[in-house]
LUMSEDO-179220 format. One record per atom (N, C-alpha, C, CB): residue number from 1; residue in three letters; atom name; x, y, z negated. Coordinates in pm, 1 decimal. Glycine has a CB too. Example, Ala and Ser with C-alpha at 12.3 -4.5 7.8 and 13.67 -1.06 7.14 Angstrom:
% LUMSEDO-179220
PT  num  residuo  atomo        px        py        pz
PT    1      ala      N    1319.0    -569.0    -780.0
PT    1      ala     CA    1230.0    -450.0    -780.0
PT    1      ala      C    1320.0    -330.0    -780.0
PT    1      ala     CB    1130.8    -447.3    -904.6
PT    2      ser      N    1285.0    -225.0    -708.0
PT    2      ser     CA    1367.0    -106.0    -714.0
PT    2      ser      C    1290.0       3.0    -787.0
PT    2      ser     CB    1408.4     -59.8    -572.5
% end
This chain:
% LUMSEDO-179220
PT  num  residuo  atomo        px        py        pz
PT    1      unk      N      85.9    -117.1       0.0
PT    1      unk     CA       0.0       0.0       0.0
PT    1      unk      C      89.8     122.4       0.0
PT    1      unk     CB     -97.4       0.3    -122.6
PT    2      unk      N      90.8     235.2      88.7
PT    2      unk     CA     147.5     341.4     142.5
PT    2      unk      C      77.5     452.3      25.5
PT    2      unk     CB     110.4     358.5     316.1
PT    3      unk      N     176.1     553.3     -11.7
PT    3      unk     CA     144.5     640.9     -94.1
PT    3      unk      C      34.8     754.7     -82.6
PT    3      unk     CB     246.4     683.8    -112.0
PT    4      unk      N     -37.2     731.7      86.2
PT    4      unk     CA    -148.5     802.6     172.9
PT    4      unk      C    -248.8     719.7      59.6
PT    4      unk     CB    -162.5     763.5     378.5
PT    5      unk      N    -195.5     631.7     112.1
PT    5      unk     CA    -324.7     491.7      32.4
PT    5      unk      C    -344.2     516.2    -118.6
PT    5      unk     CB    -253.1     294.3      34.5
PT    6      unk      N    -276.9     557.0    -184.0
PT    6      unk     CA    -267.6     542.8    -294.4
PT    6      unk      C    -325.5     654.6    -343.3
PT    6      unk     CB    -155.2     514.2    -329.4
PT    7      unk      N    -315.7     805.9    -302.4
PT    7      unk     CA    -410.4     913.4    -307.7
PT    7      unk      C    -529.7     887.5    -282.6
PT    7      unk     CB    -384.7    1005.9    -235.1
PT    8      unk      N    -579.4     862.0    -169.7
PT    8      unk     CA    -710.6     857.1    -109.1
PT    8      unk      C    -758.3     747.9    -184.5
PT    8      unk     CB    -718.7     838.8      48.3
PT    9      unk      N    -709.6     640.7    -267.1
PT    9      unk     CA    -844.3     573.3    -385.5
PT    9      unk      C    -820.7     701.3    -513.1
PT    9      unk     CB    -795.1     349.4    -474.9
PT   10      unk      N    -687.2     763.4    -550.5
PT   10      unk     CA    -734.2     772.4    -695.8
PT   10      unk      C    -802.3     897.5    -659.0
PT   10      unk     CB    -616.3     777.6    -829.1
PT   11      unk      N    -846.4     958.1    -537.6
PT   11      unk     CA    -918.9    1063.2    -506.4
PT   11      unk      C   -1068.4    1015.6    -513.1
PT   11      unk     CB    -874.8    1118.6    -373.4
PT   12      unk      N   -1095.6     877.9    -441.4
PT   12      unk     CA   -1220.0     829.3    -479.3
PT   12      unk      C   -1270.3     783.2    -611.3
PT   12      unk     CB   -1236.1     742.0    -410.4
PT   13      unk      N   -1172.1     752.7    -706.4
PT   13      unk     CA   -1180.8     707.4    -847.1
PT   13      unk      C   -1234.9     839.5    -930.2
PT   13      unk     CB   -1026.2     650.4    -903.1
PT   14      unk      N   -1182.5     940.7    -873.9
PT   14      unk     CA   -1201.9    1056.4    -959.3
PT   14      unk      C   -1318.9    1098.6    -961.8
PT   14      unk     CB   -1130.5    1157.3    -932.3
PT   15      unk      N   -1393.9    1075.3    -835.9
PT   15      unk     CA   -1541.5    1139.5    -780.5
PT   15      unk      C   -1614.2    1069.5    -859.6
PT   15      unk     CB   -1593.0    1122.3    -619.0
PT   16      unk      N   -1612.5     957.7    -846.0
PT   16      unk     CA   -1660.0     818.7    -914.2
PT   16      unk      C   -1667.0     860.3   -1066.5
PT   16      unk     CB   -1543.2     677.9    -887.8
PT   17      unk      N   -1518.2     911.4   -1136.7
PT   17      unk     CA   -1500.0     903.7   -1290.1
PT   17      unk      C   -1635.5    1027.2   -1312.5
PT   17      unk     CB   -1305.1     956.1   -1358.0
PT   18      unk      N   -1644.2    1127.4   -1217.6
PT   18      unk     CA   -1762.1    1223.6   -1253.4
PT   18      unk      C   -1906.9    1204.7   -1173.4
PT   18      unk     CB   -1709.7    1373.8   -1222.8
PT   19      unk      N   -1936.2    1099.9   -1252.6
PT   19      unk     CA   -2114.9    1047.6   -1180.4
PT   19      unk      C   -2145.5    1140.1   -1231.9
PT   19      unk     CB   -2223.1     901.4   -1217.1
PT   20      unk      N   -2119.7    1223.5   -1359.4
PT   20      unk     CA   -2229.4    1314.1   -1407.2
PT   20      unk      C   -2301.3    1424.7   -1323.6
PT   20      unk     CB   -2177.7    1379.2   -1512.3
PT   21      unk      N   -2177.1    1471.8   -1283.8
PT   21      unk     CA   -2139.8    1595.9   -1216.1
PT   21      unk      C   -2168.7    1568.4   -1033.4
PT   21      unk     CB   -1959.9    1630.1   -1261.4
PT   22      unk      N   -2143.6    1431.2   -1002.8
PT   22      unk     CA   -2108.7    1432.0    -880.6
PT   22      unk      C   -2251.4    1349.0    -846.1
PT   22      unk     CB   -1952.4    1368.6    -846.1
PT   23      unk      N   -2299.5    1442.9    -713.0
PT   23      unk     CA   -2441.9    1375.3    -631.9
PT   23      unk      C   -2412.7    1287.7    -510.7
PT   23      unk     CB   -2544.7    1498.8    -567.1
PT   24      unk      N   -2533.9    1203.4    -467.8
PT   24      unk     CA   -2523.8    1149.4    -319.3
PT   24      unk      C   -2598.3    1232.9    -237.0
PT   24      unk     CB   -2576.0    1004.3    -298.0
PT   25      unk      N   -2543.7    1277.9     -96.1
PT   25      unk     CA   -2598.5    1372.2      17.3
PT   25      unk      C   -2590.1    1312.8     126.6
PT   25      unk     CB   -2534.9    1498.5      37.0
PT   26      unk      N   -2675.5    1343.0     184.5
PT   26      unk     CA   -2668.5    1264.2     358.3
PT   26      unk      C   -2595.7    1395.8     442.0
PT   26      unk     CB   -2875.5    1218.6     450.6
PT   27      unk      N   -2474.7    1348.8     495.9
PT   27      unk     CA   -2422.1    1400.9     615.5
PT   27      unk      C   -2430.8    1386.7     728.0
PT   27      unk     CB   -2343.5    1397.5     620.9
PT   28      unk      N   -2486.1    1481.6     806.9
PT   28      unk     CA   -2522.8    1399.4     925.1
PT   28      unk      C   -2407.0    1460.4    1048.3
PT   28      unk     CB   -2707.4    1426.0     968.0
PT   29      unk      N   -2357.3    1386.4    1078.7
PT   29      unk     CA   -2251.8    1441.0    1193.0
PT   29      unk      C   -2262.3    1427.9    1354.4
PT   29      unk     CB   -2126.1    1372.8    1166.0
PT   30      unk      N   -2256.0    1537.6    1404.5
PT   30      unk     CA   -2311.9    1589.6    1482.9
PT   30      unk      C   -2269.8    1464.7    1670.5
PT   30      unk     CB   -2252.5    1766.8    1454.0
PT   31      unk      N   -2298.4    1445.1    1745.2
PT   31      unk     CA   -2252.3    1375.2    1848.6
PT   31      unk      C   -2240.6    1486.1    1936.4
PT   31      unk     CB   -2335.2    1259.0    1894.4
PT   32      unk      N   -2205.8    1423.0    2114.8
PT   32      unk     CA   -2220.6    1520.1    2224.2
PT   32      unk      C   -2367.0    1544.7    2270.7
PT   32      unk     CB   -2139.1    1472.5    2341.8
PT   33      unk      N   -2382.2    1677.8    2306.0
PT   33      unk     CA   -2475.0    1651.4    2404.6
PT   33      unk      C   -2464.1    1712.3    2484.9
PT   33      unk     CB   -2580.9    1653.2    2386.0
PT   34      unk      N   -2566.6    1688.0    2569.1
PT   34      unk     CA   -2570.7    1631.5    2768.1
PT   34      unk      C   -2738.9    1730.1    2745.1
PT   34      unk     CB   -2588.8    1350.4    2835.7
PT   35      unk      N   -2728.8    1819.5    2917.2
PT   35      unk     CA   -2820.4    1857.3    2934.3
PT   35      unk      C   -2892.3    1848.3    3043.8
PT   35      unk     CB   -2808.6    1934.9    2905.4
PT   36      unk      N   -3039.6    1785.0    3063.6
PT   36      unk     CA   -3080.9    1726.0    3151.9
PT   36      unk      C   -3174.3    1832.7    3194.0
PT   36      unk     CB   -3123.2    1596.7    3121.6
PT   37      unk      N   -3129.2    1819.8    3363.5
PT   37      unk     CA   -3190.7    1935.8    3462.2
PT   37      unk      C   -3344.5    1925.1    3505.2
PT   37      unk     CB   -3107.3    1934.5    3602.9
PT   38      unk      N   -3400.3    1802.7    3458.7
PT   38      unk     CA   -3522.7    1776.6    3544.5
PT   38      unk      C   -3606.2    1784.8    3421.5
PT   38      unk     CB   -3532.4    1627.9    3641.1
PT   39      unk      N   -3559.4    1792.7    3298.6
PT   39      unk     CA   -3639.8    1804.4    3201.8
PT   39      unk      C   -3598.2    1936.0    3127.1
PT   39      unk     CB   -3638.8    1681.5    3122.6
PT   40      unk      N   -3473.3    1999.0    3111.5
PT   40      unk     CA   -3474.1    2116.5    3074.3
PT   40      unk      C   -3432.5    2079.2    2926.2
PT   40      unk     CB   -3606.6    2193.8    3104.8
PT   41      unk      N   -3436.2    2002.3    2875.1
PT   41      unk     CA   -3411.8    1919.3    2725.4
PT   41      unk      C   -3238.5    1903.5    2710.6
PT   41      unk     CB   -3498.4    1731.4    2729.9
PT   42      unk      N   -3214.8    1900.8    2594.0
PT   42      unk     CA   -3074.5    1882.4    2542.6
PT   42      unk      C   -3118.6    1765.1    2490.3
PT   42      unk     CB   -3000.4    1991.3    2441.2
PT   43      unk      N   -2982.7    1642.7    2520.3
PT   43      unk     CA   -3011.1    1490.4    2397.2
PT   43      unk      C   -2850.3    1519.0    2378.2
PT   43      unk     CB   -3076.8    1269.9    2475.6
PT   44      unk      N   -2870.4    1472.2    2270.1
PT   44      unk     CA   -2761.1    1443.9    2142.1
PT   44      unk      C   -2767.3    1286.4    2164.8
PT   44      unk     CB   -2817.0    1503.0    1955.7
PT   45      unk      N   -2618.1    1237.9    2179.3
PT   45      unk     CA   -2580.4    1090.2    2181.2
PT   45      unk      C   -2497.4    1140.8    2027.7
PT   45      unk     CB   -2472.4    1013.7    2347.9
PT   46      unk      N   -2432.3     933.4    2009.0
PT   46      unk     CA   -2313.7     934.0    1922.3
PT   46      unk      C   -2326.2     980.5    1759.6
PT   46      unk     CB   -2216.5    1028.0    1993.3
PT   47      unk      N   -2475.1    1072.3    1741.6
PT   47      unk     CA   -2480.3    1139.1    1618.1
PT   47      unk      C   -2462.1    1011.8    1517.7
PT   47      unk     CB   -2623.9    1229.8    1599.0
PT   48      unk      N   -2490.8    1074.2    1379.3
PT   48      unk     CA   -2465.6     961.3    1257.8
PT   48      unk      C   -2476.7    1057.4    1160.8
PT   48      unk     CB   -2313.4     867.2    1248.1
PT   49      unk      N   -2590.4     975.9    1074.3
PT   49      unk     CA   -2627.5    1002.1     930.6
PT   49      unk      C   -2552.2     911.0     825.0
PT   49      unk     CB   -2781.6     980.4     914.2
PT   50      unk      N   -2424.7     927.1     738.1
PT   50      unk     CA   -2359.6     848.5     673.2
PT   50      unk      C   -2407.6     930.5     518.7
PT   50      unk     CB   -2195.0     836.4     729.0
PT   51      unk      N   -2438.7     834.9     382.8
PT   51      unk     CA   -2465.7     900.1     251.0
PT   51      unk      C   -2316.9     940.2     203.6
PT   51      unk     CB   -2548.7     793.9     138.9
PT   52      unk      N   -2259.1    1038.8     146.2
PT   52      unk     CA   -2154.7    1081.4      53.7
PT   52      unk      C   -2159.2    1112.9     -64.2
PT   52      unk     CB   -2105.1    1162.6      85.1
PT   53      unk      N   -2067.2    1061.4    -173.6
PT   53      unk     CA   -2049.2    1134.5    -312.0
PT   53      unk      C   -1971.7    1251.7    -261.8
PT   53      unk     CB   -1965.0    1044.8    -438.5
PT   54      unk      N   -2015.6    1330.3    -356.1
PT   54      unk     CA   -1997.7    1463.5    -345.8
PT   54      unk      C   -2005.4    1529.2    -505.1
PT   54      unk     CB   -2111.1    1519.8    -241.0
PT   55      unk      N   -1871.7    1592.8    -501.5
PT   55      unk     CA   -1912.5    1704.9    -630.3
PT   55      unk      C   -1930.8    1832.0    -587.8
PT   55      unk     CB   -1802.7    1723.7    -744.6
PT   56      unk      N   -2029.5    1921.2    -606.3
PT   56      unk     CA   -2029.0    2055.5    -604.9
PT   56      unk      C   -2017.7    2170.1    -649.9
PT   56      unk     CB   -2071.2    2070.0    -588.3
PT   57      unk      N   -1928.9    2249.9    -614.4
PT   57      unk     CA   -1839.5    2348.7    -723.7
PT   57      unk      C   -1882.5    2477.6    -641.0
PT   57      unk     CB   -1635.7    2319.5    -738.7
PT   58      unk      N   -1886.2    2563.4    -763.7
PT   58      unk     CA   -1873.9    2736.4    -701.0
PT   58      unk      C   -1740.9    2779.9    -608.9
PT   58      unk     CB   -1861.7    2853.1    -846.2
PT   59      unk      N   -1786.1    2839.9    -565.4
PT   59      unk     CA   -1686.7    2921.2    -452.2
PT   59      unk      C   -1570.0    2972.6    -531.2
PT   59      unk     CB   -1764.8    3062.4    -370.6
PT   60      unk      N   -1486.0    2988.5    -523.1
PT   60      unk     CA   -1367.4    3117.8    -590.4
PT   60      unk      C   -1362.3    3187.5    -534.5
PT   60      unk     CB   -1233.2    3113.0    -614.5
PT   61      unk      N   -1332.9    3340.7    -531.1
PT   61      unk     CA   -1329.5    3456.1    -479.9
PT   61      unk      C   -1161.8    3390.9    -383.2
PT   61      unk     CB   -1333.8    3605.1    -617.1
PT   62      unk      N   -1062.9    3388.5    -454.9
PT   62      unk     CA    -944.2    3304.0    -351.1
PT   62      unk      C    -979.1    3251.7    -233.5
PT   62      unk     CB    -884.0    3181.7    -409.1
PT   63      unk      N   -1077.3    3164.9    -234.4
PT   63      unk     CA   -1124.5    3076.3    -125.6
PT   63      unk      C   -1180.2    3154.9     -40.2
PT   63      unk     CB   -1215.1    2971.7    -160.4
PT   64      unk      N   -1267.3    3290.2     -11.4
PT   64      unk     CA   -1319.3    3308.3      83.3
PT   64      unk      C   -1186.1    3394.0     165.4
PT   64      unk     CB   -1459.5    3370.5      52.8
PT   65      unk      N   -1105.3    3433.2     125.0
PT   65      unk     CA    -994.9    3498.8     225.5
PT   65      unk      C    -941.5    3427.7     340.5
PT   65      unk     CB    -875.6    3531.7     154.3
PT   66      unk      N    -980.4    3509.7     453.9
PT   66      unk     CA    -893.8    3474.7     582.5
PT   66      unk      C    -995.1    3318.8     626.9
PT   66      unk     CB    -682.0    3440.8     532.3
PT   67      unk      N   -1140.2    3342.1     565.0
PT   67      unk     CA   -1251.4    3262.2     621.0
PT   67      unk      C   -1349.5    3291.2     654.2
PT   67      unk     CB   -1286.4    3190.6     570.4
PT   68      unk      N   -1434.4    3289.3     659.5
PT   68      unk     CA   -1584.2    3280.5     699.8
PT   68      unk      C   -1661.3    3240.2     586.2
PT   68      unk     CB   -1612.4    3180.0     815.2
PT   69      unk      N   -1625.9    3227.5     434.7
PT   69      unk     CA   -1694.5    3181.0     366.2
PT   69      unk      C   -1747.6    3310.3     317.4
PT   69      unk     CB   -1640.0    3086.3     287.5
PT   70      unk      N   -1859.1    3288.9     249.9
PT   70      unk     CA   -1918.8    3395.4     149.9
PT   70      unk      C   -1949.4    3315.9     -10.8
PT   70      unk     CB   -2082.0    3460.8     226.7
PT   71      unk      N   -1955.3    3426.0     -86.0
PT   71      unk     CA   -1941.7    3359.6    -226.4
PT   71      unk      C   -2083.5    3327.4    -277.9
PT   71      unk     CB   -1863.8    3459.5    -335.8
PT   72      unk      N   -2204.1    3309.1    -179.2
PT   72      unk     CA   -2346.0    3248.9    -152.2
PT   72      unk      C   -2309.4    3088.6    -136.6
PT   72      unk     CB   -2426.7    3320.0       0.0
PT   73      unk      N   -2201.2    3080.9     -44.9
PT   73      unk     CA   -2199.4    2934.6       8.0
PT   73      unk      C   -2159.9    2814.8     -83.0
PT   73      unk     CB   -2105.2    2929.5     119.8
PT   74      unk      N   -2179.8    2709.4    -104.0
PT   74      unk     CA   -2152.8    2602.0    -175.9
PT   74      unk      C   -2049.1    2555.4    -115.3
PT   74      unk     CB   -2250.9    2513.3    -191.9
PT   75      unk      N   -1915.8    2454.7    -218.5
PT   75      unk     CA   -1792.0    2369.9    -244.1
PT   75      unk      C   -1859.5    2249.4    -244.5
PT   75      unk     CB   -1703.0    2397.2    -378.9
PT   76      unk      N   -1791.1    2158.8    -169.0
PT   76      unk     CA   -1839.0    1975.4    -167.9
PT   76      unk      C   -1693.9    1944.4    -179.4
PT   76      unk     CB   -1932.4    1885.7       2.6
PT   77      unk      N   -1635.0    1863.3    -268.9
PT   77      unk     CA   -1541.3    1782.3    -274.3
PT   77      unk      C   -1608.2    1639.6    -257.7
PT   77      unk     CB   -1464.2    1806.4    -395.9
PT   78      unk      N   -1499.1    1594.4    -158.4
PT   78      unk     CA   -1583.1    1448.6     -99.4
PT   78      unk      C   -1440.9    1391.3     -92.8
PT   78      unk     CB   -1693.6    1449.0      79.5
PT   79      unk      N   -1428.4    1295.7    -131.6
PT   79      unk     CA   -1296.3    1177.2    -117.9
PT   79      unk      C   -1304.5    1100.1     -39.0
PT   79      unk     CB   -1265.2    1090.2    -217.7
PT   80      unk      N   -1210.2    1126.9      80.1
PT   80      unk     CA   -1193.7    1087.3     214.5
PT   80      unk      C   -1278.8     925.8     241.7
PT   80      unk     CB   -1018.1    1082.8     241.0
PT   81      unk      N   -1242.7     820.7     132.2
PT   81      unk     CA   -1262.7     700.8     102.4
PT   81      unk      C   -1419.8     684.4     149.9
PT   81      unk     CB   -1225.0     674.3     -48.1
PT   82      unk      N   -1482.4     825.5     113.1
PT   82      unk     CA   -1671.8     799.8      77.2
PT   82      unk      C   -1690.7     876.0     197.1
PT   82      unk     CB   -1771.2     880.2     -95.0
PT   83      unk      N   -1659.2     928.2     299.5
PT   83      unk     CA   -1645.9     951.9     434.4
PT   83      unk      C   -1690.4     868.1     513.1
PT   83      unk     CB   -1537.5     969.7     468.2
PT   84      unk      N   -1741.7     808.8     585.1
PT   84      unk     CA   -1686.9     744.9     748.7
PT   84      unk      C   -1644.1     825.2     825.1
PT   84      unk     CB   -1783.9     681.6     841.9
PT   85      unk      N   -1714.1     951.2     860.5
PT   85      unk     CA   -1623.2    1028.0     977.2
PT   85      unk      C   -1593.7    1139.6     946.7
PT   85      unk     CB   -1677.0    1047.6    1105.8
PT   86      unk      N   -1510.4    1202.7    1068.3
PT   86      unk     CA   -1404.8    1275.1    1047.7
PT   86      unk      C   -1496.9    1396.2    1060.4
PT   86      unk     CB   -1275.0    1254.0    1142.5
PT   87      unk      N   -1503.3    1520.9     950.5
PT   87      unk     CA   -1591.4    1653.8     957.1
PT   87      unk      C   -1538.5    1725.0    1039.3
PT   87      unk     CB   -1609.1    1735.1     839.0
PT   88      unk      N   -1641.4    1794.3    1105.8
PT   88      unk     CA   -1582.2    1885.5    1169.1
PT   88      unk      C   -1732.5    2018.4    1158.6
PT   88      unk     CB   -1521.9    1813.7    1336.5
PT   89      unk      N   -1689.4    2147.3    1198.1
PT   89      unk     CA   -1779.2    2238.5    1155.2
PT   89      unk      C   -1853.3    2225.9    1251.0
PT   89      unk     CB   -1742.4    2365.7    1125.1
PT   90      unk      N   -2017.8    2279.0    1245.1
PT   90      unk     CA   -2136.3    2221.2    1285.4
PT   90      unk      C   -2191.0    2123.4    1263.8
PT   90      unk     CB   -2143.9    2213.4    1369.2
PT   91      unk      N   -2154.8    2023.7    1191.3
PT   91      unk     CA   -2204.2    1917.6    1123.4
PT   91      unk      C   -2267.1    1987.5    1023.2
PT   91      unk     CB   -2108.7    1815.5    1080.0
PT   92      unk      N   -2381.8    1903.3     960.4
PT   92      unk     CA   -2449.9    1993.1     836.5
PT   92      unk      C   -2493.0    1869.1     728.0
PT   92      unk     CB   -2611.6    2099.3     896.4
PT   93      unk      N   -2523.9    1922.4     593.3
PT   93      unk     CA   -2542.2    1813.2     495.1
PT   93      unk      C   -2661.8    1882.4     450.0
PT   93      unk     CB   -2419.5    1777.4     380.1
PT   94      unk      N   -2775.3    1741.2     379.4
PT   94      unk     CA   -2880.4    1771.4     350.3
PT   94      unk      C   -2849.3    1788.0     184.9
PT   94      unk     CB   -2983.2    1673.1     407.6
PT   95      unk      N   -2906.2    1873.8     122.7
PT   95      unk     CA   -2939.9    1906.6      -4.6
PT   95      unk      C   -2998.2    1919.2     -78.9
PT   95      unk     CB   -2932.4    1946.9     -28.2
PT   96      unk      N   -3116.1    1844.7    -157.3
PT   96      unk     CA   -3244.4    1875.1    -206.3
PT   96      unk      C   -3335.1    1897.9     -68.2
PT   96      unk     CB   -3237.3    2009.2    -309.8
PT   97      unk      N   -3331.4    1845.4      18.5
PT   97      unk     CA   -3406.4    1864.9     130.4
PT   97      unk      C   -3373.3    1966.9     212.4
PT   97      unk     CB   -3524.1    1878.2     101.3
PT   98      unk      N   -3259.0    2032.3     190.1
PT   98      unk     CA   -3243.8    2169.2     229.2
PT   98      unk      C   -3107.3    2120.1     308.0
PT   98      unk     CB   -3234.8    2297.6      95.5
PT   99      unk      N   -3098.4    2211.5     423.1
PT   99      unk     CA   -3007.0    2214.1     559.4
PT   99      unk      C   -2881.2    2299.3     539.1
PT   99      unk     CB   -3091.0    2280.2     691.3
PT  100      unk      N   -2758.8    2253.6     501.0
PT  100      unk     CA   -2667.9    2324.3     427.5
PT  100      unk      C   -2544.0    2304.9     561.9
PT  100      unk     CB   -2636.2    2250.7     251.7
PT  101      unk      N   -2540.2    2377.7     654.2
PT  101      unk     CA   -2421.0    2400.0     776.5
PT  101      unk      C   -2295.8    2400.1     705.0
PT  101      unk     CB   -2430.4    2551.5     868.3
PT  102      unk      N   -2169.9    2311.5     752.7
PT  102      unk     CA   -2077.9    2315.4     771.5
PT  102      unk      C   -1999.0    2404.0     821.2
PT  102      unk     CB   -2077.0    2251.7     801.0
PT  103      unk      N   -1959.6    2504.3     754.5
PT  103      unk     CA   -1871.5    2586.4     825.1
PT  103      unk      C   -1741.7    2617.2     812.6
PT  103      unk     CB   -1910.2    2676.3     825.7
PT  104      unk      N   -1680.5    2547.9     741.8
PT  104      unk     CA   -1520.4    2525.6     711.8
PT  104      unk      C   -1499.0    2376.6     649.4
PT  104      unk     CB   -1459.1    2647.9     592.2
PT  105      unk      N   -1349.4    2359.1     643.7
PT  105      unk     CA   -1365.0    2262.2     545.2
PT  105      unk      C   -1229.8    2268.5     556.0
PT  105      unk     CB   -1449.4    2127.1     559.2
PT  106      unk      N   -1119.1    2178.7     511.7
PT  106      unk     CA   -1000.2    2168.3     443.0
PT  106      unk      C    -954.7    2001.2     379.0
PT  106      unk     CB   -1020.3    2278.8     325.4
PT  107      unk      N    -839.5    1983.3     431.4
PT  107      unk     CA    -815.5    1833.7     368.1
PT  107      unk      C    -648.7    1899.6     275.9
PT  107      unk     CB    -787.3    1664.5     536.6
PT  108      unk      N    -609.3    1803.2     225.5
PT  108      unk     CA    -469.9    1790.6     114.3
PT  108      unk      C    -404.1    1740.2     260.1
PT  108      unk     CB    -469.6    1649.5     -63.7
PT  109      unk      N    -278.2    1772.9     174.7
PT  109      unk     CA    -165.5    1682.5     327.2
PT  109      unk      C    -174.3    1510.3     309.4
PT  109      unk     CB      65.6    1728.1     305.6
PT  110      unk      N    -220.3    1429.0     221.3
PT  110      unk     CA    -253.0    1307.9     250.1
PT  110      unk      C    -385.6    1264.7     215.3
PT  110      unk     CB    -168.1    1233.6     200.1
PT  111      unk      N    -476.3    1355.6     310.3
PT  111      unk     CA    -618.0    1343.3     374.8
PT  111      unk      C    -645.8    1302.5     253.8
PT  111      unk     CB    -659.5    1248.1     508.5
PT  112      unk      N    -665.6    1294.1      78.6
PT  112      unk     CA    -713.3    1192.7       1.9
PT  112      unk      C    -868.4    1278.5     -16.2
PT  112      unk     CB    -607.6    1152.9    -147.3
PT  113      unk      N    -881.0    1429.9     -29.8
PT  113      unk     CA   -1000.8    1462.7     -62.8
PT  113      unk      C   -1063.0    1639.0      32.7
PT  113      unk     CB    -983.0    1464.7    -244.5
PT  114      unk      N   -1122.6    1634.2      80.9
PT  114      unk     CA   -1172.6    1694.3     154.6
PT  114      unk      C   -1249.6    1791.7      79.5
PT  114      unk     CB   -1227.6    1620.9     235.7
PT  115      unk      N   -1239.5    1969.5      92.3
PT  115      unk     CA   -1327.1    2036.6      55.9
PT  115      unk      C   -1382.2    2129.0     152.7
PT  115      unk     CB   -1289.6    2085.8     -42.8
PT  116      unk      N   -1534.1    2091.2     194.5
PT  116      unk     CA   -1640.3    2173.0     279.2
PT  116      unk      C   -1678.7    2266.7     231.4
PT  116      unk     CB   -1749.0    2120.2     313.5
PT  117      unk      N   -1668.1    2347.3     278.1
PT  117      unk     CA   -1779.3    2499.2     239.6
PT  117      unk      C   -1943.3    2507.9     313.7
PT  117      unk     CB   -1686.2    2665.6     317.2
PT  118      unk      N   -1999.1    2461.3     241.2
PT  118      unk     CA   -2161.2    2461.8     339.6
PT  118      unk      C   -2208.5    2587.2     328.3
PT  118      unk     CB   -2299.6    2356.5     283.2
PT  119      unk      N   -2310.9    2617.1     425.3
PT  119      unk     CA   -2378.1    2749.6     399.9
PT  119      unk      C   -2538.0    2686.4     436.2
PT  119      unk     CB   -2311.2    2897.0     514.0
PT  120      unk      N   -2617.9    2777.0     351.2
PT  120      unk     CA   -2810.6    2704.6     376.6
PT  120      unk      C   -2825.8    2771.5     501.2
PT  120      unk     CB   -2974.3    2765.0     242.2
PT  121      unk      N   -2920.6    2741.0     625.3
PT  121      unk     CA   -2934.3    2724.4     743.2
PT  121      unk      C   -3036.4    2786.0     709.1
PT  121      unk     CB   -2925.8    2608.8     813.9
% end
């Protein structure tokens, strides 16, 4: 086991050690789409709804510099492990039923834990 490896569980152990604190959210990540001329319609292939632990933390005033964040938007720490795919912005996570856009996000240099900045849609 490679020392990548070895971050990315005790990053998932940690999420895990805070059930209190830490929720399950459906991420839904976004596929291509293709736009069809005879119908005028956009389809989305490839998409995927995967569940994530997630802890959610306030913004820091630090964090919004030299981003797009605002100090409205919600922190998801997600441990790469409780992932399947790879985030990218425009993807969005559901929240209490509520549509929370992806608009940044950030990994450590050995990918172990990922922090998204969502914003409500």
């Amino acid at each position: 086991m490679g020392l990548k490896s070895v971050f990315q569980n005790a990053a998932e152990t940690i999420i895990d050690a805070f059930g209190d604190v830490s929720d399950t959210f459906v991420y839904h990540s976004l596929g291509t789409f293709s736009y069809n001329t005879s119908t005028g319609a956009n389809t989305e292939s490839g998409d995927s709804d995967v569940s994530i632990k997630a802890i959610s933390d306030e913004i820091q005033s630090d964090e919004i510099q030299g981003r797009d964040v605002k100090m409205t938007d919600r922190k998801l720490l997600v441990a790469n492990n409780d992932i399947s795919v790879t985030p990218k912005v425009g993807d969005y996570v559901t929240i209490a039923g509520s549509r929370f856009n992806l608009i940044d996000y950030e990994t450590d240099p050995t990918e172990a834990l990922y922090t998204m900045f969502v914003r409500r849609s």
